[in-house]
PyMOL Python script that loads the backbone (N, CA, C, O; Angstrom):
from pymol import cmd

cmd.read_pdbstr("""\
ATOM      1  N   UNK A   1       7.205   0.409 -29.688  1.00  0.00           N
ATOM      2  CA  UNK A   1       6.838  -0.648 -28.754  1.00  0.00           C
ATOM      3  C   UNK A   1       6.535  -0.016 -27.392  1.00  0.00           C
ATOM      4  O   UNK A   1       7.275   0.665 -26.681  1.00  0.00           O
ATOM      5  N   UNK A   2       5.305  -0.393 -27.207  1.00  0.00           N
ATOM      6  CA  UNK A   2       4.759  -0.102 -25.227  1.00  0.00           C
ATOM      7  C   UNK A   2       5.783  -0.533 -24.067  1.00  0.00           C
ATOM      8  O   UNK A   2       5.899  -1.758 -24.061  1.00  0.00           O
ATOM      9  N   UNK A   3       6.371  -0.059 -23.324  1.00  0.00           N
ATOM     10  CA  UNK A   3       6.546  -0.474 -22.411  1.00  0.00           C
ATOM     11  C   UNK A   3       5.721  -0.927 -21.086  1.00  0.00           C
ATOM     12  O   UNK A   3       5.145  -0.067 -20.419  1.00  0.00           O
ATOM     13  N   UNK A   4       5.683  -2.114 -20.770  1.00  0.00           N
ATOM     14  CA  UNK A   4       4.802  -2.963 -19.748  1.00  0.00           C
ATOM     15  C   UNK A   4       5.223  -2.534 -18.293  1.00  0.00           C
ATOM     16  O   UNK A   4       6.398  -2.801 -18.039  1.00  0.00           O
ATOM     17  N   UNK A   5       4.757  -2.136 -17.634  1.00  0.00           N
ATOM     18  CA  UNK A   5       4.731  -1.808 -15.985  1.00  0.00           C
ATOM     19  C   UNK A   5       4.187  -3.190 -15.353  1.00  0.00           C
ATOM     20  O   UNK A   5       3.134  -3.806 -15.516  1.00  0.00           O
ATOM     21  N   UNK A   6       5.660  -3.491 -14.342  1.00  0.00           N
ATOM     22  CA  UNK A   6       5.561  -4.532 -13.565  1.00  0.00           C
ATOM     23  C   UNK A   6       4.449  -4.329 -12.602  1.00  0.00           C
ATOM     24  O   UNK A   6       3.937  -3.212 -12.516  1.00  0.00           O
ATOM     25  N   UNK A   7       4.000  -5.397 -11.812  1.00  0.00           N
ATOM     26  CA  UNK A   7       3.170  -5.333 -11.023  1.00  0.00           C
ATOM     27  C   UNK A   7       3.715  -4.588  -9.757  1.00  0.00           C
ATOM     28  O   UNK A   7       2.837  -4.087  -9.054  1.00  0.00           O
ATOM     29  N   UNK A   8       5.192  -4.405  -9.284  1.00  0.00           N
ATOM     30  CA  UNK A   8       5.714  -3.625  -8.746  1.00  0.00           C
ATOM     31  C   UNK A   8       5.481  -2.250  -8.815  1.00  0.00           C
ATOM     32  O   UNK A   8       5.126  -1.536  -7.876  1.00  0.00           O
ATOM     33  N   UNK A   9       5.751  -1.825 -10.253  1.00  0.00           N
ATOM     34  CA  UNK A   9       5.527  -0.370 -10.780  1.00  0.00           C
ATOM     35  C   UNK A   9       3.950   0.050 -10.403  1.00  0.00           C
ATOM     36  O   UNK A   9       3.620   1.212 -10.167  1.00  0.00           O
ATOM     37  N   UNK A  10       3.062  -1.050 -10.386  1.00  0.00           N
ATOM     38  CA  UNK A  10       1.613  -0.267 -10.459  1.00  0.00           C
ATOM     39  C   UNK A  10       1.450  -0.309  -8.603  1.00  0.00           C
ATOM     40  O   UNK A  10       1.100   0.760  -8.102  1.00  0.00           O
ATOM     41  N   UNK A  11       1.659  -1.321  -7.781  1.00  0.00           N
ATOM     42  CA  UNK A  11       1.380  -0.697  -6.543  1.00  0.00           C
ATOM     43  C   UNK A  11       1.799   0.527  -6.415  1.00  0.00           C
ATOM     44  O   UNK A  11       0.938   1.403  -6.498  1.00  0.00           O
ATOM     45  N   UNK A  12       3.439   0.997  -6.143  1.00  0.00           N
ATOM     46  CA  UNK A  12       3.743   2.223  -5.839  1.00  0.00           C
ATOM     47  C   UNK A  12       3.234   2.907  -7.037  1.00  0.00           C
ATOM     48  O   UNK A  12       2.509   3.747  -6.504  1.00  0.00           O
ATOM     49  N   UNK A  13       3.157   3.060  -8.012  1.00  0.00           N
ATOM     50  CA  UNK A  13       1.539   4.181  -8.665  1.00  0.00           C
ATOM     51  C   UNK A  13       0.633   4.365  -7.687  1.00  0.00           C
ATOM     52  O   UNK A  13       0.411   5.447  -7.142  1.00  0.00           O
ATOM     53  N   UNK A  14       0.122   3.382  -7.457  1.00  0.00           N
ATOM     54  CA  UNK A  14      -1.065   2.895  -6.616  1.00  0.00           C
ATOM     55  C   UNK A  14      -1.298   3.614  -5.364  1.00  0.00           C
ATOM     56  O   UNK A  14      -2.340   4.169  -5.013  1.00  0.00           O
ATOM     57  N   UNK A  15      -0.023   3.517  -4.646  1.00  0.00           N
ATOM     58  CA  UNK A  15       0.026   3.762  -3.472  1.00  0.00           C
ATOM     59  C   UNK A  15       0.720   5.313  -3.642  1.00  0.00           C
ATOM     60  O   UNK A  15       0.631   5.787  -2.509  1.00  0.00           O
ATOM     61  N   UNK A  16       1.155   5.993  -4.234  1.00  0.00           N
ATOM     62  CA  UNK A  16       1.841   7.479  -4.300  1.00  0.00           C
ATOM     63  C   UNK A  16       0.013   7.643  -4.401  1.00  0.00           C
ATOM     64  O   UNK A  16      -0.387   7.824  -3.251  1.00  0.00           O
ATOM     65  N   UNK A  17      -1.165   7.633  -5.396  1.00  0.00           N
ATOM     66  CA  UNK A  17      -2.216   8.154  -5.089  1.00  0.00           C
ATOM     67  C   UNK A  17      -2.567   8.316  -3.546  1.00  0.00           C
ATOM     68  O   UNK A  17      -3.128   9.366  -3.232  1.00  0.00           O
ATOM     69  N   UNK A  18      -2.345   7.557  -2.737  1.00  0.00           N
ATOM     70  CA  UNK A  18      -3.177   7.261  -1.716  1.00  0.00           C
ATOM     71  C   UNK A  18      -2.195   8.310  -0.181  1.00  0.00           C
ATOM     72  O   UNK A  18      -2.543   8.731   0.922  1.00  0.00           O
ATOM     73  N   UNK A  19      -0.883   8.328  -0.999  1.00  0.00           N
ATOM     74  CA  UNK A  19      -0.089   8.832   0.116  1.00  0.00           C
ATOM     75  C   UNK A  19      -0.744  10.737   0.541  1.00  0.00           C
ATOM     76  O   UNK A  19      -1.257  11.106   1.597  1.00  0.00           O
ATOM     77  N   UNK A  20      -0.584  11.211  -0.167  1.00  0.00           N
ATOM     78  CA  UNK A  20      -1.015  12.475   0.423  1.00  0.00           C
ATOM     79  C   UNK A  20      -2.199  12.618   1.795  1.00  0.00           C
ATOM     80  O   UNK A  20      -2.142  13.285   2.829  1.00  0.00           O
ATOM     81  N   UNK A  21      -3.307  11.620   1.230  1.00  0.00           N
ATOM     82  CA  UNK A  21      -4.271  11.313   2.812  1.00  0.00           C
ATOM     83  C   UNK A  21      -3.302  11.160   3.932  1.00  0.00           C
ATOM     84  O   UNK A  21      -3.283  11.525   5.108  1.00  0.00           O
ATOM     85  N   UNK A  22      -2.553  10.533   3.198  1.00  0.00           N
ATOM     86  CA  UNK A  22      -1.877  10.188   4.941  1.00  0.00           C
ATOM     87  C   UNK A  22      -0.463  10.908   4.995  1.00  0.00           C
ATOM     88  O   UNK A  22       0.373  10.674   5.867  1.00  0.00           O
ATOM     89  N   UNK A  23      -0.320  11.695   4.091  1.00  0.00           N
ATOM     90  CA  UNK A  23       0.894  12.673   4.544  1.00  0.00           C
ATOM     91  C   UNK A  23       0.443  13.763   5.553  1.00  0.00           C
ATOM     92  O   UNK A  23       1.097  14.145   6.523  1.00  0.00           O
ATOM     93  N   UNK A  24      -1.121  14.325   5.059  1.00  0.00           N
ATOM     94  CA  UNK A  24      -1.807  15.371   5.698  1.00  0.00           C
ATOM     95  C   UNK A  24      -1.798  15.202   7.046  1.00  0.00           C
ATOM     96  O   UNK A  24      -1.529  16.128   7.811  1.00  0.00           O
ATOM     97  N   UNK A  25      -2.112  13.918   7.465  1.00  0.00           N
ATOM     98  CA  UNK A  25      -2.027  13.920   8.787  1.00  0.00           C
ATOM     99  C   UNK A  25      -0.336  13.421   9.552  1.00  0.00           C
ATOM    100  O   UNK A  25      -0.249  12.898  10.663  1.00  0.00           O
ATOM    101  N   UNK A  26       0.417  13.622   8.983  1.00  0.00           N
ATOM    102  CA  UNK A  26       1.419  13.131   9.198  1.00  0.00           C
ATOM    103  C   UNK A  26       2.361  11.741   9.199  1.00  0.00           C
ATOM    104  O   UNK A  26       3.370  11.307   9.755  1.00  0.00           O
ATOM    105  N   UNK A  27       1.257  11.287   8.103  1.00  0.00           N
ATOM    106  CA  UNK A  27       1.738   9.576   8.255  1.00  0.00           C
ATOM    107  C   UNK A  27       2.337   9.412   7.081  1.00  0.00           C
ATOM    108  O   UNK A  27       2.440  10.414   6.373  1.00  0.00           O
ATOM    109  N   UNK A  28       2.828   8.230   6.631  1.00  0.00           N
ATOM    110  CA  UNK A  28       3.222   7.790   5.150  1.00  0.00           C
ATOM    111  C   UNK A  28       3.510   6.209   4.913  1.00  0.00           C
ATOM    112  O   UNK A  28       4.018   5.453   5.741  1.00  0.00           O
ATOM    113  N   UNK A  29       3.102   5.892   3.680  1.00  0.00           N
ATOM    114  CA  UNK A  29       3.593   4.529   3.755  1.00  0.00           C
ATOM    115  C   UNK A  29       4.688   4.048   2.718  1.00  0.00           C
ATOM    116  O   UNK A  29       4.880   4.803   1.765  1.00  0.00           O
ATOM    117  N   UNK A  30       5.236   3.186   2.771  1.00  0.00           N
ATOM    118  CA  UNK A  30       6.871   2.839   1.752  1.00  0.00           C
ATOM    119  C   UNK A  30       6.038   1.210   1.436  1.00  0.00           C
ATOM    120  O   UNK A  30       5.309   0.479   2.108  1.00  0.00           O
ATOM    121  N   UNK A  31       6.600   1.164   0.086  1.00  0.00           N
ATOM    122  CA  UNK A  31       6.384  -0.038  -0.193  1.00  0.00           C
ATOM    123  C   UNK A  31       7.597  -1.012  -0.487  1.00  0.00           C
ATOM    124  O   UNK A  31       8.487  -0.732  -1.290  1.00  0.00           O
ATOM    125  N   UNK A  32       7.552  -1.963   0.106  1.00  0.00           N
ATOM    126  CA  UNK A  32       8.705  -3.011   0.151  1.00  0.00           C
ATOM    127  C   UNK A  32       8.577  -4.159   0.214  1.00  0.00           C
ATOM    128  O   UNK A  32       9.243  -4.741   1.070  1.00  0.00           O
ATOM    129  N   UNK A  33       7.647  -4.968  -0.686  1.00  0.00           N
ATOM    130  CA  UNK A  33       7.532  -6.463  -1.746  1.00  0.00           C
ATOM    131  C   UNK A  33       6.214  -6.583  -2.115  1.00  0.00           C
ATOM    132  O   UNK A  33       5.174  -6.134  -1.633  1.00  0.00           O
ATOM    133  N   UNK A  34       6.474  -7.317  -3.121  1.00  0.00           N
ATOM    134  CA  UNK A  34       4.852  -7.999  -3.275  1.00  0.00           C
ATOM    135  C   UNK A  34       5.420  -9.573  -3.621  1.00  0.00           C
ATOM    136  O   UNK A  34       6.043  -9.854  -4.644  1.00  0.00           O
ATOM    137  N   UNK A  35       5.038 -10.610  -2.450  1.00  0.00           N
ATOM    138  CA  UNK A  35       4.969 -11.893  -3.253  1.00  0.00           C
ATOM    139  C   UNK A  35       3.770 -12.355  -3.623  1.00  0.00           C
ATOM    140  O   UNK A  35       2.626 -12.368  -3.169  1.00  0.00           O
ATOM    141  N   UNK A  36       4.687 -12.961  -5.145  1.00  0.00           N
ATOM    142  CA  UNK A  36       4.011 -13.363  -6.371  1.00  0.00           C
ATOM    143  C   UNK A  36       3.252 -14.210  -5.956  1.00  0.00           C
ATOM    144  O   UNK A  36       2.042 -14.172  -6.181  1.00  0.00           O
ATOM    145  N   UNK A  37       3.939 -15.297  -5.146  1.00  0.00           N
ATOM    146  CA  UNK A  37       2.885 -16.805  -5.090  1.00  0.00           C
ATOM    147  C   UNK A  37       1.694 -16.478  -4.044  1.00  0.00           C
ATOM    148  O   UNK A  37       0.635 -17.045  -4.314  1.00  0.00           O
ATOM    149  N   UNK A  38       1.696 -15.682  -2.931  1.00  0.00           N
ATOM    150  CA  UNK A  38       0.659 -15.292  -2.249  1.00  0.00           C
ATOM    151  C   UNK A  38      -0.269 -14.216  -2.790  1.00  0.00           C
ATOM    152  O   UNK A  38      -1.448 -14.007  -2.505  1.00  0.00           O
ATOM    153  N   UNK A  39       0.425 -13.668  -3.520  1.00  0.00           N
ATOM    154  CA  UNK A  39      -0.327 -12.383  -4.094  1.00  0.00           C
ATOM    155  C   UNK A  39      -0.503 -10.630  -2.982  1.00  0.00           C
ATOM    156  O   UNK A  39      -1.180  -9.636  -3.244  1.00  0.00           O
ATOM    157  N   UNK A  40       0.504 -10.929  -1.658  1.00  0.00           N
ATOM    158  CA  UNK A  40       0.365 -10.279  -0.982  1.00  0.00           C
ATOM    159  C   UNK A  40       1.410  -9.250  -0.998  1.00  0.00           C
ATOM    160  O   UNK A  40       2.574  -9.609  -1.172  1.00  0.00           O
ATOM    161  N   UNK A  41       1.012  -7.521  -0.770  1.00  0.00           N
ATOM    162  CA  UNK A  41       1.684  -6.431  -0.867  1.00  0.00           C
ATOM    163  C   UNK A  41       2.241  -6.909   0.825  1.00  0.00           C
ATOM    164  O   UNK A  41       1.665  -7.708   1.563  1.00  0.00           O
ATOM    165  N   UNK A  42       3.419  -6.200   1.097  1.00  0.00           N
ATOM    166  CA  UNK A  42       3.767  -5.879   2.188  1.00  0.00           C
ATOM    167  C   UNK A  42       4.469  -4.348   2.230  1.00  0.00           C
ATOM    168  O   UNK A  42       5.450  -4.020   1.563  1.00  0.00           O
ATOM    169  N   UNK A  43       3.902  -3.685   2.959  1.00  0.00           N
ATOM    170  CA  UNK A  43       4.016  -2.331   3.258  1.00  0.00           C
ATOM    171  C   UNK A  43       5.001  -1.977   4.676  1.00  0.00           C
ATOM    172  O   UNK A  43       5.168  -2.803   5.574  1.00  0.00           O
ATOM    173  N   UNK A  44       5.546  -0.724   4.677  1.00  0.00           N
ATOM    174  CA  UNK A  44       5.990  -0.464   6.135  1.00  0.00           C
ATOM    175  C   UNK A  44       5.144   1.361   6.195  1.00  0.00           C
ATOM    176  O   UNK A  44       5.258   2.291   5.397  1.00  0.00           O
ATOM    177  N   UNK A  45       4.492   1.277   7.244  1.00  0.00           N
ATOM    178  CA  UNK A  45       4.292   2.682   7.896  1.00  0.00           C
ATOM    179  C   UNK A  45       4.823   3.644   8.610  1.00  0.00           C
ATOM    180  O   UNK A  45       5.190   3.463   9.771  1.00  0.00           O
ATOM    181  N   UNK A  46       4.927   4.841   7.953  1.00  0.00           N
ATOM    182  CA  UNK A  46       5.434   5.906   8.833  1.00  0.00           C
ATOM    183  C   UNK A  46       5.379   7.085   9.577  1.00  0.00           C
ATOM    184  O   UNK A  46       4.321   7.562   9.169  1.00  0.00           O
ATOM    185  N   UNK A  47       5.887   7.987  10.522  1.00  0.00           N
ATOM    186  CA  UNK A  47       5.373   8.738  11.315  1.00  0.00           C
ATOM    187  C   UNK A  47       4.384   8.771  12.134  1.00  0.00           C
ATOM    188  O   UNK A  47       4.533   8.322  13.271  1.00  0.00           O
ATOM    189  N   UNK A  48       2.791   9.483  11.589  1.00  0.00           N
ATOM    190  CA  UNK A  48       1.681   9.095  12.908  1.00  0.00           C
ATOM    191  C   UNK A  48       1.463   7.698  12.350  1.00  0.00           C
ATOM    192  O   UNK A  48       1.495   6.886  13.274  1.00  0.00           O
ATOM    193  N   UNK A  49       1.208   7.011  10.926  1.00  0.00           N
ATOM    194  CA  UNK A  49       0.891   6.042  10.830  1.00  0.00           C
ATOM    195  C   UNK A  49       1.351   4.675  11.535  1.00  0.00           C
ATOM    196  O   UNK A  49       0.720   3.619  11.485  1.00  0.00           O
ATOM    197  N   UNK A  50       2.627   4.901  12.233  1.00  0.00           N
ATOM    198  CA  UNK A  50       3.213   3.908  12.550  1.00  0.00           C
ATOM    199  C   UNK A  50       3.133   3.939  14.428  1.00  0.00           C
ATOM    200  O   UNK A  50       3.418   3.166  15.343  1.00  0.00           O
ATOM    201  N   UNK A  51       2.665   5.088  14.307  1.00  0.00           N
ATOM    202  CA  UNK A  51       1.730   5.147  15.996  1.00  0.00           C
ATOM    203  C   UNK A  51       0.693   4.871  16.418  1.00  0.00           C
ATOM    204  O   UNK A  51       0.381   4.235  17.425  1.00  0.00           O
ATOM    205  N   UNK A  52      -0.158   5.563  15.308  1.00  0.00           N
ATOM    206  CA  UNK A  52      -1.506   5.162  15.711  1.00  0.00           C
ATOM    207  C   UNK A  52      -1.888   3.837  15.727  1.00  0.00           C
ATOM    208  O   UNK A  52      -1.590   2.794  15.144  1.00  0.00           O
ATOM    209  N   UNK A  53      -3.178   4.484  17.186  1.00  0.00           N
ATOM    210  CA  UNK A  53      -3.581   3.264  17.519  1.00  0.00           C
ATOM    211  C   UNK A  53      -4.851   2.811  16.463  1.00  0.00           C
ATOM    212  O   UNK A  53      -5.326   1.677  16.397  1.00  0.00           O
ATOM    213  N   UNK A  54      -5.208   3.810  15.783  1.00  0.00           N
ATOM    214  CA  UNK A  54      -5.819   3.261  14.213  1.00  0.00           C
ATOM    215  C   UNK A  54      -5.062   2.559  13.213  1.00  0.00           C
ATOM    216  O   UNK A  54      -5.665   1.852  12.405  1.00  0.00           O
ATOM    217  N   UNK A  55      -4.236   2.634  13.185  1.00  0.00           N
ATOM    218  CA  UNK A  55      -3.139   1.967  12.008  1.00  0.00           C
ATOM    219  C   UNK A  55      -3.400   1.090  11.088  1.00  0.00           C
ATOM    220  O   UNK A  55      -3.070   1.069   9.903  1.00  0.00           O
ATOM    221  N   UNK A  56      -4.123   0.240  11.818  1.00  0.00           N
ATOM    222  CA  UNK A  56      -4.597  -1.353  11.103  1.00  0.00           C
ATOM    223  C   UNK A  56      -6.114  -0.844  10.390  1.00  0.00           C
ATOM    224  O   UNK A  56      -6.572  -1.304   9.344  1.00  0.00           O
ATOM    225  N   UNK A  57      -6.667   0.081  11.132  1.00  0.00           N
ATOM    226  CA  UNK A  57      -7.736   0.462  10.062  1.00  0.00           C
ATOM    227  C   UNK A  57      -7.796   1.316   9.197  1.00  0.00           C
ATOM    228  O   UNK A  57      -8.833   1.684   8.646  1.00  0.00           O
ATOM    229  N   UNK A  58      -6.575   1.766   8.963  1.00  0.00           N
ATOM    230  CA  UNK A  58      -5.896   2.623   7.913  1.00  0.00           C
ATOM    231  C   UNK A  58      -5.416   1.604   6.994  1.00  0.00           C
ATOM    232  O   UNK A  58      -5.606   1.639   5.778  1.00  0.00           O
ATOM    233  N   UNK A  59      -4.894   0.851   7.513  1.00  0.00           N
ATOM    234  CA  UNK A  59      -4.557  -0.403   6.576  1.00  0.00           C
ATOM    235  C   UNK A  59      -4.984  -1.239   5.951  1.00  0.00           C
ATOM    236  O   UNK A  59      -4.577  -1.622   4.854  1.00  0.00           O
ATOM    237  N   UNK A  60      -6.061  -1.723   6.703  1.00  0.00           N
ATOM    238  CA  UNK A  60      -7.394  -2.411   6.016  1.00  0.00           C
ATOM    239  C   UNK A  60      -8.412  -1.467   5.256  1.00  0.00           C
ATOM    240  O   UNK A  60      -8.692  -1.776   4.098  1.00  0.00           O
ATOM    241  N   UNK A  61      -8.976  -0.368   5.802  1.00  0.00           N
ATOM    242  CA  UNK A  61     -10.135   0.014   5.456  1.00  0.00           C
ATOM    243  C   UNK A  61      -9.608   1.003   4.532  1.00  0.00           C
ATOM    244  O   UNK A  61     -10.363   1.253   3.592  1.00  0.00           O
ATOM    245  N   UNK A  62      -8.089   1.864   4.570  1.00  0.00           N
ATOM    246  CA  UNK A  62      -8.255   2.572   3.878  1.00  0.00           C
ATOM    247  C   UNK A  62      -6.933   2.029   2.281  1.00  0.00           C
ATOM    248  O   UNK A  62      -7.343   1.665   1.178  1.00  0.00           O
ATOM    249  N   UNK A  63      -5.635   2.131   2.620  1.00  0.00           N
ATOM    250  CA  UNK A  63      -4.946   1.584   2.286  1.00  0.00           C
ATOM    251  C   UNK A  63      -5.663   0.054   0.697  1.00  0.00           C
ATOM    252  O   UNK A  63      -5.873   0.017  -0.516  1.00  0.00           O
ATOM    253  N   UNK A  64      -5.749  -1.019   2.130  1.00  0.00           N
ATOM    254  CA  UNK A  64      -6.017  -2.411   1.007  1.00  0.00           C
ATOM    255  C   UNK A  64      -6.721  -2.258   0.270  1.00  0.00           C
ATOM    256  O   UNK A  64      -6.572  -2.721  -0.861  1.00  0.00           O
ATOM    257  N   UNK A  65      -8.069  -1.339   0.736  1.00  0.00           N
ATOM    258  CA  UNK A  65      -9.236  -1.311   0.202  1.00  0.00           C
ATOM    259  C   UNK A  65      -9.036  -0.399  -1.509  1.00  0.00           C
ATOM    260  O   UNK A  65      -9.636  -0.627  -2.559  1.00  0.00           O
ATOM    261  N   UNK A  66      -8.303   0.318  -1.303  1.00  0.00           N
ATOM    262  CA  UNK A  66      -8.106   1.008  -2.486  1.00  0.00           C
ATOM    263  C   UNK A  66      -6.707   0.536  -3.693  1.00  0.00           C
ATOM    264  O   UNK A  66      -6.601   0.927  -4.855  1.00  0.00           O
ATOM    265  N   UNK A  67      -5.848  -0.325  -3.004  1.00  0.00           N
ATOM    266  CA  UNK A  67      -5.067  -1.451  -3.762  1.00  0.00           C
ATOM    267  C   UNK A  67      -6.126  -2.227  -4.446  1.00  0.00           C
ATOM    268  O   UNK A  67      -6.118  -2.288  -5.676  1.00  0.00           O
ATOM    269  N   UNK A  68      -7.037  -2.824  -3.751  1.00  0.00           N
ATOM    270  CA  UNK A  68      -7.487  -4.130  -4.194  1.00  0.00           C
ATOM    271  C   UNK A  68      -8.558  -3.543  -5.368  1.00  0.00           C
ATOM    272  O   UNK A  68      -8.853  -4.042  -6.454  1.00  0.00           O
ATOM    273  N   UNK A  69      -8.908  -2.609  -4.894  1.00  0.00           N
ATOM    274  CA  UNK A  69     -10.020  -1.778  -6.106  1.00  0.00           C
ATOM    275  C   UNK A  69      -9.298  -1.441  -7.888  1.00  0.00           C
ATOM    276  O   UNK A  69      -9.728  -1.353  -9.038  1.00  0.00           O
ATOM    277  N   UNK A  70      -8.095  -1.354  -7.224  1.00  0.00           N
ATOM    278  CA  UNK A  70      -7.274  -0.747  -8.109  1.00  0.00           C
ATOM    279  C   UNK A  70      -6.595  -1.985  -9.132  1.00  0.00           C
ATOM    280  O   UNK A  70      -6.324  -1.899 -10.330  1.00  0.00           O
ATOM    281  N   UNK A  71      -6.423  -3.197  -8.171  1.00  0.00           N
ATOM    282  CA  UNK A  71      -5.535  -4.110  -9.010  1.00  0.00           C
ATOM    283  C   UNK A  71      -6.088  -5.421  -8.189  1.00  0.00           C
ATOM    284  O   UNK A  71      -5.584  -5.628  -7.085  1.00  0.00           O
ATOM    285  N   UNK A  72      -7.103  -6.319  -8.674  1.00  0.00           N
ATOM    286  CA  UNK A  72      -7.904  -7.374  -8.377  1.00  0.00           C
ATOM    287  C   UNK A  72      -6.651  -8.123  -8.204  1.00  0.00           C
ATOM    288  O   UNK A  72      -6.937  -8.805  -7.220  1.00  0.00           O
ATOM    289  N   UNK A  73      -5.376  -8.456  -8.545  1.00  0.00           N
ATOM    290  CA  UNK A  73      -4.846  -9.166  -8.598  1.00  0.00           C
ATOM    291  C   UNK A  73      -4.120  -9.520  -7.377  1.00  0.00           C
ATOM    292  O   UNK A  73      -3.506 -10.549  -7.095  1.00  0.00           O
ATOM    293  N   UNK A  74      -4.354  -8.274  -6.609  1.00  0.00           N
ATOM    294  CA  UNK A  74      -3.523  -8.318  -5.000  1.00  0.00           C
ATOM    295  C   UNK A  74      -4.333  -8.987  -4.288  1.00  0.00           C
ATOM    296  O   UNK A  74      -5.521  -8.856  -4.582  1.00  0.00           O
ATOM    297  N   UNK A  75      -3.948  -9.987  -3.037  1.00  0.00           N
ATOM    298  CA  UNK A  75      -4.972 -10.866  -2.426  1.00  0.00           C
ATOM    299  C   UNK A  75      -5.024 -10.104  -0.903  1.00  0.00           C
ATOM    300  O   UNK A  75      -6.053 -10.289  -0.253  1.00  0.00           O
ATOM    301  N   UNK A  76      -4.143  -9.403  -0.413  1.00  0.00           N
ATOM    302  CA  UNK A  76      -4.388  -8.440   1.093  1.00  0.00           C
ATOM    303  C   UNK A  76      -2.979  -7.760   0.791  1.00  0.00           C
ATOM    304  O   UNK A  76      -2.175  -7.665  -0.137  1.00  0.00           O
ATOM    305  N   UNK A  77      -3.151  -7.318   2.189  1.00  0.00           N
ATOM    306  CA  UNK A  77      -1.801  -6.056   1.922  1.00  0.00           C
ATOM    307  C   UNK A  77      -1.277  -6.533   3.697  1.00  0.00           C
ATOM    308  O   UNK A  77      -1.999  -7.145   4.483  1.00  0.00           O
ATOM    309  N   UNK A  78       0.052  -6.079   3.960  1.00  0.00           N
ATOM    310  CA  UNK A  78       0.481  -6.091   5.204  1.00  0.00           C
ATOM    311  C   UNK A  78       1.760  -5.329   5.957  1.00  0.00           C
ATOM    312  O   UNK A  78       2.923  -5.106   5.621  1.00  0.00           O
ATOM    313  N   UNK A  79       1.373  -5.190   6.535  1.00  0.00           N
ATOM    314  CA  UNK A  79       2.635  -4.036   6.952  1.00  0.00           C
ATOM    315  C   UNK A  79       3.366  -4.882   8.158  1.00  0.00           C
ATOM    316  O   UNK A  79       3.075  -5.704   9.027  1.00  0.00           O
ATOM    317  N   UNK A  80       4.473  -4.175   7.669  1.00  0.00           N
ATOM    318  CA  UNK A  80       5.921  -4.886   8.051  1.00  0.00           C
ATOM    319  C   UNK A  80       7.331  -3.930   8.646  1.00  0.00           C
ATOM    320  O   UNK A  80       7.868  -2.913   8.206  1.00  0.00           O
ATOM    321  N   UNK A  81       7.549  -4.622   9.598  1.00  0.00           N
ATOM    322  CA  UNK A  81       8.611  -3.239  10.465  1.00  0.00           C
ATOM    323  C   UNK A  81       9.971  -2.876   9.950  1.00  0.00           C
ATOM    324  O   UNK A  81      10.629  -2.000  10.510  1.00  0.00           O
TER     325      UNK A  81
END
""", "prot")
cmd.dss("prot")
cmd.show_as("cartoon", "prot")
cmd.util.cbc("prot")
cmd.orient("prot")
């Protein structure tokens, strides 16, 4: 019998791909919920990520953009302190 990966399990999949971009420059992101009924990830950022004054377009453009590619089922992503 297969074992099924929660929708939990596939963001952080999801998001361990995406972390090294932003380890390189010193940033990182942690993942900590996804609600079901909104369909929305909530993320927290760290190091430069959680400085920069790019942040949000790391978040949108780079980040969501490659969740949502990855798993249609997420409706945005958001980061949270």
């Amino acid at each position: 019998m297969l074992a099924t990966t929660t929708i939990e399990e596939q963001i952080i999949e999801t998001l361990e791909k995406v972390r090294p971009y932003l380890q390189q420059d010193g940033g990182d992101v942690e993942f900590v919920r996804y609600e079901e009924t909104t369909r929305v990830v909530e993320v927290r950022l760290h190091g430069n990520c959680k400085r920069c004054p790019m942040s949000m377009m790391t978040l949108r453009g780079g980040i969501e953009r490659f969740l949502l590619k990855a798993m249609p089922e997420i409706r945005r992503i958001e980061a949270v302190q």
